[in-house]
ROKOLMI-423465 format. One record per residue (C-alpha): residue number from 1; x, y, z; residue in three letters. Coordinates in steps of 0.25 Angstrom, whole numbers, plus 2048, in hexadecimal, padded with zeros to 3 digits. Layout:
BEGIN
     n    px    py    pz   res
   NUM     X     Y     Z   ALA
...
END
This chain:
BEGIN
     n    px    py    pz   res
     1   800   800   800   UNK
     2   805   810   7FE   UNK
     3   803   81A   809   UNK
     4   804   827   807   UNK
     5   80F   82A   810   UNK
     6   80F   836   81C   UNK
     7   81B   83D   813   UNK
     8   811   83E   807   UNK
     9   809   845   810   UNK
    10   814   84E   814   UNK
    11   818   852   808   UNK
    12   807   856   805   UNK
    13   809   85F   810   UNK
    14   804   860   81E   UNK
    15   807   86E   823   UNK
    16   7F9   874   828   UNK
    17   7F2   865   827   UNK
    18   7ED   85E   832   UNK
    19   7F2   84F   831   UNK
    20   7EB   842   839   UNK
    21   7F4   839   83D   UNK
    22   7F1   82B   843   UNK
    23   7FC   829   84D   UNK
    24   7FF   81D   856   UNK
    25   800   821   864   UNK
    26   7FB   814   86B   UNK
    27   806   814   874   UNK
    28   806   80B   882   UNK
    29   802   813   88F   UNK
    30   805   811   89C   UNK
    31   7FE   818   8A9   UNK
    32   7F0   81D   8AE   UNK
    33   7E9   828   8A8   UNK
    34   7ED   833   8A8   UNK
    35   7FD   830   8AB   UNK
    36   7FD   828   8A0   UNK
    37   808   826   898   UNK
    38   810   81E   889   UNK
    39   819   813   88D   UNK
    40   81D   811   87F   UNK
    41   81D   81E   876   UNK
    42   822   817   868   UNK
    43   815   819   860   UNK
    44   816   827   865   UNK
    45   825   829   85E   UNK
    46   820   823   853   UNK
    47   814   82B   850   UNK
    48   81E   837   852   UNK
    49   825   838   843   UNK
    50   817   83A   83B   UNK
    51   812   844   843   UNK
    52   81F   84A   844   UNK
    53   820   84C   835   UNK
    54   812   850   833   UNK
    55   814   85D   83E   UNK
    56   821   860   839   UNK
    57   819   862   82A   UNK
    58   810   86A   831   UNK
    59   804   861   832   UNK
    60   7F9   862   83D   UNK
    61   7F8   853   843   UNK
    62   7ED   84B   849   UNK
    63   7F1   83E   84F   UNK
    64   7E5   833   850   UNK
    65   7EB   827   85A   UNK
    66   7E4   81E   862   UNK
    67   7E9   817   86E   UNK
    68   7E6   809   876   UNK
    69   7D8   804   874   UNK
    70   7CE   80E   878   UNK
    71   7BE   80A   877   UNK
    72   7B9   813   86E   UNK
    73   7B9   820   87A   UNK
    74   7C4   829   87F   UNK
    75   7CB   821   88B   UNK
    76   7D6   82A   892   UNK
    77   7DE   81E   894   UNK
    78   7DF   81E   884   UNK
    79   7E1   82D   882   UNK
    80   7ED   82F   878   UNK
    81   7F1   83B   882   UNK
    82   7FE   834   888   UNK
    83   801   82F   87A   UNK
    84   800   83F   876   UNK
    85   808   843   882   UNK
    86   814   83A   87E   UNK
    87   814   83E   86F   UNK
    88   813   84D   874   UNK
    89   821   849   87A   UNK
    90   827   844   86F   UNK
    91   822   84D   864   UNK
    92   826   85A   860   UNK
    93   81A   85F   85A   UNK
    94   80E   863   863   UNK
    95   804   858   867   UNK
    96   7F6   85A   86C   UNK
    97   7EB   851   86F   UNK
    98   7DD   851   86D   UNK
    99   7D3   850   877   UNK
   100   7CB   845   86D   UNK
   101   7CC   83E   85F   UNK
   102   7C2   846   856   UNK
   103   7B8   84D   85F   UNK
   104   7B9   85B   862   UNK
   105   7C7   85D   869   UNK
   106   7CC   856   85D   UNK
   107   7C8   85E   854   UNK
   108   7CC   86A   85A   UNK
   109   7D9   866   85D   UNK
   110   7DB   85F   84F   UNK
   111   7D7   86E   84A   UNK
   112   7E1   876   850   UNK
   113   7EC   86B   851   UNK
   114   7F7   873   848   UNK
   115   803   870   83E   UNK
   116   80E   86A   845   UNK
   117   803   863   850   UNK
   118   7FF   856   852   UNK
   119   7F3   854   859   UNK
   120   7EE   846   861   UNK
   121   7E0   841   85F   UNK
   122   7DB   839   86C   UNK
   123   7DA   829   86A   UNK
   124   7D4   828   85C   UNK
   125   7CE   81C   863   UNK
   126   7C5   822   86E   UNK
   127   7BB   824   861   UNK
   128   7B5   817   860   UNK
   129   7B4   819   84F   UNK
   130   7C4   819   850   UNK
   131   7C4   809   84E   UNK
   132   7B5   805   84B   UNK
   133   7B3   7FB   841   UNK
   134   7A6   805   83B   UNK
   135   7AD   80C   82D   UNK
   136   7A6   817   830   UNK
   137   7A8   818   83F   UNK
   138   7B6   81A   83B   UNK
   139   7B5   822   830   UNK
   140   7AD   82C   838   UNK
   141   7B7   82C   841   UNK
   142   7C3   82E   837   UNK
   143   7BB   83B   831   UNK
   144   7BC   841   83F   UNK
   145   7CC   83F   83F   UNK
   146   7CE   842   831   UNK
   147   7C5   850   833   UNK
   148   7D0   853   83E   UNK
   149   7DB   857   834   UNK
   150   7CF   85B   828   UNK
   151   7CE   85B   81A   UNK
   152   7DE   85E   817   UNK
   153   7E2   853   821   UNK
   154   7EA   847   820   UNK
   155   7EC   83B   827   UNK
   156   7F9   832   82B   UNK
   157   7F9   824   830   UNK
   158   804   824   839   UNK
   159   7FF   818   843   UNK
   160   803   809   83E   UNK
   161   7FF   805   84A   UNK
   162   7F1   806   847   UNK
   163   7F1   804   838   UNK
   164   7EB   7F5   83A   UNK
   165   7DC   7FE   840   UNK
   166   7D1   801   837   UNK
   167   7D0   80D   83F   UNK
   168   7CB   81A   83E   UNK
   169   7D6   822   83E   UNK
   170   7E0   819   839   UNK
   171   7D6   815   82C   UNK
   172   7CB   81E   82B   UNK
   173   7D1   82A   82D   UNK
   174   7DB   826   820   UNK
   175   7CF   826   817   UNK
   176   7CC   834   819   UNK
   177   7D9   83B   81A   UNK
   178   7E5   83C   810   UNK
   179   7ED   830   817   UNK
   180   7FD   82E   819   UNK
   181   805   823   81E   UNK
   182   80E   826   82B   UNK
   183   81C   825   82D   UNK
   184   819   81C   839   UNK
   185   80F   812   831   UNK
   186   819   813   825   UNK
   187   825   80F   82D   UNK
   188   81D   803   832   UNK
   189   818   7FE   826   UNK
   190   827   800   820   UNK
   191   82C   7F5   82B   UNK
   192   820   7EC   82A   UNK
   193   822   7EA   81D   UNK
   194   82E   7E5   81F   UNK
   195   82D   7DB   828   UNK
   196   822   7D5   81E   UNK
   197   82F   7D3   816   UNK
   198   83A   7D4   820   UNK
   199   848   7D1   81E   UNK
   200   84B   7C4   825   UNK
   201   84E   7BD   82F   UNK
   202   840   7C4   834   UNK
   203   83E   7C0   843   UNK
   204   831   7C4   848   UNK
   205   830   7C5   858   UNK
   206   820   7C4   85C   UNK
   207   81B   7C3   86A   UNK
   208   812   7CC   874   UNK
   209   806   7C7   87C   UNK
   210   7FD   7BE   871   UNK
   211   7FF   7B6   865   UNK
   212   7F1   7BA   860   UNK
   213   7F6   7C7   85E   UNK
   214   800   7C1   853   UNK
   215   7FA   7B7   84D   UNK
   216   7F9   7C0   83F   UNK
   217   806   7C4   83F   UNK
   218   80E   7B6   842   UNK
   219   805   7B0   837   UNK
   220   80A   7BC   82E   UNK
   221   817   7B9   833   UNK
   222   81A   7AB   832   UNK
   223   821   7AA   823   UNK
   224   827   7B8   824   UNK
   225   82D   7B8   831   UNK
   226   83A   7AE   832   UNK
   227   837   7AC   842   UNK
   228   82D   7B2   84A   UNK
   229   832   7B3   85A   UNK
   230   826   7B1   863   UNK
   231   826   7B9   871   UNK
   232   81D   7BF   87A   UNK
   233   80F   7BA   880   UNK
   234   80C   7B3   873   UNK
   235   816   7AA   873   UNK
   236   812   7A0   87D   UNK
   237   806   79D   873   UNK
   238   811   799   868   UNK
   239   817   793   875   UNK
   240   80B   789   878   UNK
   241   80A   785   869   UNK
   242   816   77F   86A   UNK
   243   80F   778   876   UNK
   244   816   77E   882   UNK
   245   810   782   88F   UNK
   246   80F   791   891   UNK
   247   80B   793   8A0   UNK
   248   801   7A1   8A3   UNK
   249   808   7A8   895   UNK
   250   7FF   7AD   88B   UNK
   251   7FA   7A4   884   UNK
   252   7F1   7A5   877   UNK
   253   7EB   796   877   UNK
   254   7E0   79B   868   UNK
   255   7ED   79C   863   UNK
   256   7F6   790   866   UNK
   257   7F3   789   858   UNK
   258   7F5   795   850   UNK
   259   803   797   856   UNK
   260   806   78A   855   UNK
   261   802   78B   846   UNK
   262   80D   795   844   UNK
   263   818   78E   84B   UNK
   264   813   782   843   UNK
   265   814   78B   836   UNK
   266   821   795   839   UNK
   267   82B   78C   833   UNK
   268   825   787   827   UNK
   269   823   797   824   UNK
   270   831   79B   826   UNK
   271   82C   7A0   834   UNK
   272   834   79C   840   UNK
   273   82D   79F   84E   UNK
   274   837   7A0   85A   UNK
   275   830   79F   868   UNK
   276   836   7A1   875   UNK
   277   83E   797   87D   UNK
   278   83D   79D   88B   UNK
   279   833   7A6   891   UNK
   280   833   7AE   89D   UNK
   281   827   7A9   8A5   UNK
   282   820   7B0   8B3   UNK
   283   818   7AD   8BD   UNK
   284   810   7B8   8B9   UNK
   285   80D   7C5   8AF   UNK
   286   814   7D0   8BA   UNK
   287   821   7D8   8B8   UNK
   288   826   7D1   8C4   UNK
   289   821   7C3   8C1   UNK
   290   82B   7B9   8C5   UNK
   291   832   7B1   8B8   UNK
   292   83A   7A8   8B1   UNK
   293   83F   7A4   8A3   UNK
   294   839   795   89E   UNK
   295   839   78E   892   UNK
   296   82F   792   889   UNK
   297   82C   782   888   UNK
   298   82A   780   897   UNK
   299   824   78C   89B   UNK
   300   819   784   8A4   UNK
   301   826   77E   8AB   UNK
   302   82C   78C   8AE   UNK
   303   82C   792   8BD   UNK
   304   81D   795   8BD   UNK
   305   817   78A   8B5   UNK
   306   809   78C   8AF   UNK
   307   808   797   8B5   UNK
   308   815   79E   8AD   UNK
   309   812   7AA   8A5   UNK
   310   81D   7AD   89A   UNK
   311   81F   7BC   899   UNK
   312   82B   7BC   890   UNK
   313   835   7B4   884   UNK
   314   841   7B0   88D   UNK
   315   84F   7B3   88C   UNK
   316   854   7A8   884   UNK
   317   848   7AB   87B   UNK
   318   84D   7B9   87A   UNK
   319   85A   7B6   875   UNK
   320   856   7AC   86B   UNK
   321   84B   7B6   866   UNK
   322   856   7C0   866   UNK
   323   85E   7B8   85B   UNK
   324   852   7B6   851   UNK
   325   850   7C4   852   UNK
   326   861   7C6   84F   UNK
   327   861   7BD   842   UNK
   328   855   7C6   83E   UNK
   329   854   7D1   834   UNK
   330   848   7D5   835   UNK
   331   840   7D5   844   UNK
   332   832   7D7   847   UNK
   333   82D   7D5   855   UNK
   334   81F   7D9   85B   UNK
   335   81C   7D5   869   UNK
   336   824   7D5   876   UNK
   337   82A   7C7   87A   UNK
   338   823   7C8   88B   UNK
   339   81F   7D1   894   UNK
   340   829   7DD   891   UNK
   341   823   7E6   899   UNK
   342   827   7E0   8A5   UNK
   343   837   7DF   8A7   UNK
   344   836   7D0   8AA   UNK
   345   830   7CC   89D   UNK
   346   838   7D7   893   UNK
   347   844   7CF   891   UNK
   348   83E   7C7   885   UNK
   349   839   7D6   87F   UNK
   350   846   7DB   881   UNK
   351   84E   7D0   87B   UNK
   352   846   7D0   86D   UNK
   353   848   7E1   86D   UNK
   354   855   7E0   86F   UNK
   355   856   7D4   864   UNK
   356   84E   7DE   85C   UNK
   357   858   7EA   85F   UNK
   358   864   7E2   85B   UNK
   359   85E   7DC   84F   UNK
   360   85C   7EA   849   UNK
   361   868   7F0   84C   UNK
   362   86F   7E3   843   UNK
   363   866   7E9   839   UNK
   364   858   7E0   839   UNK
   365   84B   7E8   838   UNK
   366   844   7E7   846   UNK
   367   835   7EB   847   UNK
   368   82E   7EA   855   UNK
   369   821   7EB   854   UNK
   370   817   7F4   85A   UNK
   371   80F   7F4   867   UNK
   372   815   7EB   873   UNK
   373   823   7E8   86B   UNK
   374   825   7F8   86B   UNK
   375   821   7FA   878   UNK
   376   82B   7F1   87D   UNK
   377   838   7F2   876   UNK
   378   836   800   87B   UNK
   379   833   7FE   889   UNK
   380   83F   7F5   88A   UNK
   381   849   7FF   887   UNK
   382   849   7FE   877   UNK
   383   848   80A   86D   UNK
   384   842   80A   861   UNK
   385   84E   80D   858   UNK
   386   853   801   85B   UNK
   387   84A   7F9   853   UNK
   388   847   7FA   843   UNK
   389   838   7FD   846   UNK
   390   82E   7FF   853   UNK
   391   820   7FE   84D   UNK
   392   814   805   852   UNK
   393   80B   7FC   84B   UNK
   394   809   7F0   853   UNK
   395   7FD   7E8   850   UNK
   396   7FD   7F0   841   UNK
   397   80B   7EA   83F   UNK
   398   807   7DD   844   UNK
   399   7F9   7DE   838   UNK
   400   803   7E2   82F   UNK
   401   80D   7D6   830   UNK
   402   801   7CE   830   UNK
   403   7FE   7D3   823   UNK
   404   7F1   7D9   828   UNK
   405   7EC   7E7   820   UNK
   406   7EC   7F2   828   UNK
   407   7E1   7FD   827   UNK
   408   7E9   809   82C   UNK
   409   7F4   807   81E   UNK
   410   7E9   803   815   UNK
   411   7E1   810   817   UNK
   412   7EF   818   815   UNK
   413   7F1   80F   808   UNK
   414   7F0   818   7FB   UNK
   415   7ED   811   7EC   UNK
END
């Protein structure tokens, strides 16, 4: 498909044009309203480039976002105010917030937002018409957003991480306005393409909390990928297809026969799957929980029997993970491999990052994908330079392996 890119709209002109912009602010928060605050501002620093360009060209912004799962009504807990707060910080254009999305303190603020300003819209999602399945809920909705930056508007989509929605502001709205491709959504689909035809070895690294949430993309993924490492919560479903016990882990029983499908079907593809040989198991899910390494074919026989939990890959796993990833030119992972955010359990996390870091400075492509996988190379000390590419996308880039069509990039798509 061709997009019409944010530069052609640059080169048209912006100076004097108000110009809406769907941004992805949908950052993780921590603490109570109203000393709420980001605990990972990546998405933030991300969205920063496009509205940089567009105020330094003299273009009146206004960003629509949404963040969490709001039902439809303003939540305060949802209110993209501490998301605002942090891009103030970090952007050297002014940035305001409106009280609402379209109603009346929109408007107003969306009228005498100026060249060289962004203004936030609240949570696109506390209007119930944002994600309804009625066409012309959504349309009625888009008309409202569009009418924010009038007739001489234009419209840039700048939030990959939401191209997967038929939403109002990421589809409808595209339909009504002269619409570009952002630098962020363009970056992204740049790297995606190229691990549908990576270089090779290519080692992709899976895990967080459930196999359900992978099914797609390992399916996509056996006959492309040369080995697909298997970490995190959904490993001790691959675990008991292979017929071993997995104490009180997380276990997906629907999906037992499926995954054992794969590990049937990996090899005769080209597709090896590398599963852990130790696990570090707990007595229970608590920072302080006590804990030991087993193996990850006698898990039940481990210090707390049946009654084990595994909250992370162990350390020989780590380091046999670590050389697949070294022999690999081209890495994607997506998923923690345990509990990261407690010290106890970050150990397998940190061992694949850094396999990750030190497979890109010998040259490989490394892409961690979005969400969780972000969150935690960051939180365990690990900057983003030190990889080839952070997505924002999450559960778009997973669609997108999976060869799914993504709503948001075909509305963008010119003839």
């Amino acid at each position: 498909m061709a997009y019409a890119s944010l530069d052609d709209l640059l080169t048209e002109g912006v100076q004097g044009r108000r110009v809406l912009v769907r941004s992805d602010l949908n950052v993780p928060l921590d603490g109570e309203v109203p000393a709420v605050r980001v605990t990972d501002d990546g998405r933030i620093r991300a969205s920063l480039p496009v509205l940089r360009k567009l105020t330094e060209a003299g273009a009146a912004v206004v960003v629509m976002a949404h963040l969490g799962r709001p039902k439809g009504s303003p939540e305060e807990k949802y209110s993209l105010a501490p998301a605002v707060d942090a891009l103030r910080g970090l952007a050297d254009f002014p940035v305001s917030l409106a009280p609402d999305t379209t109603g009346e303190g929109a408007r107003r603020a969306a009228a005498d937002v100026s060249g060289g300003e962004v203004l936030v819209l609240e949570n696109v999602r506390f209007d119930p018409r944002e994600t309804s399945k009625d066409d012309a809920e959504r349309a009625a909705f888009a008309r409202e957003l569009a009418d924010l930056v009038g007739d001489d508007g234009a419209y840039v989509d700048d939030a990959f991480g939401a191209v997967h929605r038929r939403h109002a502001s990421v589809v409808d709205v595209a339909a009504l306005l002269p619409a570009f491709q952002g630098d962020l959504v363009k970056a992204e689909l740049t790297v995606l393409e190229r691990l549908t035809d990576p270089q090779r070895p290519f080692v992709v690294v899976l895990g967080g909390s459930k196999v359900s949430d992978k099914l797609a993309v390992i399916e996509n993924l056996i006959g492309t990928a040369d080995r697909i490492l298997v970490g995190g919560g959904m490993v001790f479903t691959f675990l008991a297809a292979q017929g071993h016990e997995v104490g009180a882990s997380l276990l997906e029983k629907d999906q037992i026969e499926t995954v054992r499908g794969y590990l049937e079907r990996g090899p005769g593809d080209g597709t090896q799957f590398v599963l852990p040989t130790d696990i570090v198991v707990a007595r229970s899910f608590a920072a302080d929980a006590e804990h030991g390494v087993v193996a990850a074919d006698a898990m039940a026989s481990g210090p707390f029997g049946d009654a084990g939990i595994g909250l992370d890959i162990g350390p020989a796993t780590g380091t046999d993970f670590a050389s697949h990833i070294a022999e690999a030119r081209t890495v994607f992972w997506n998923g923690p491999m345990g509990v990261f955010e407690f010290d106890a359990f970050a150990a397998g996390t940190r061992a694949v990052a850094q396999a990750l870091v030190d497979s890109q400075a010998a040259g490989a492509l490394t892409v961690v994908g979005g969400g969780d996988s972000a969150s935690a190379v960051r939180g365990l000390g690990f900057t983003d330079d030190q990889f080839g590419h952070i997505s924002t996308g999450g559960g778009a880039s997973l669609e997108y392996l999976e060869g799914k069509e993504l709503p948001g990039l075909t509305a963008l798509a010119r003839d």
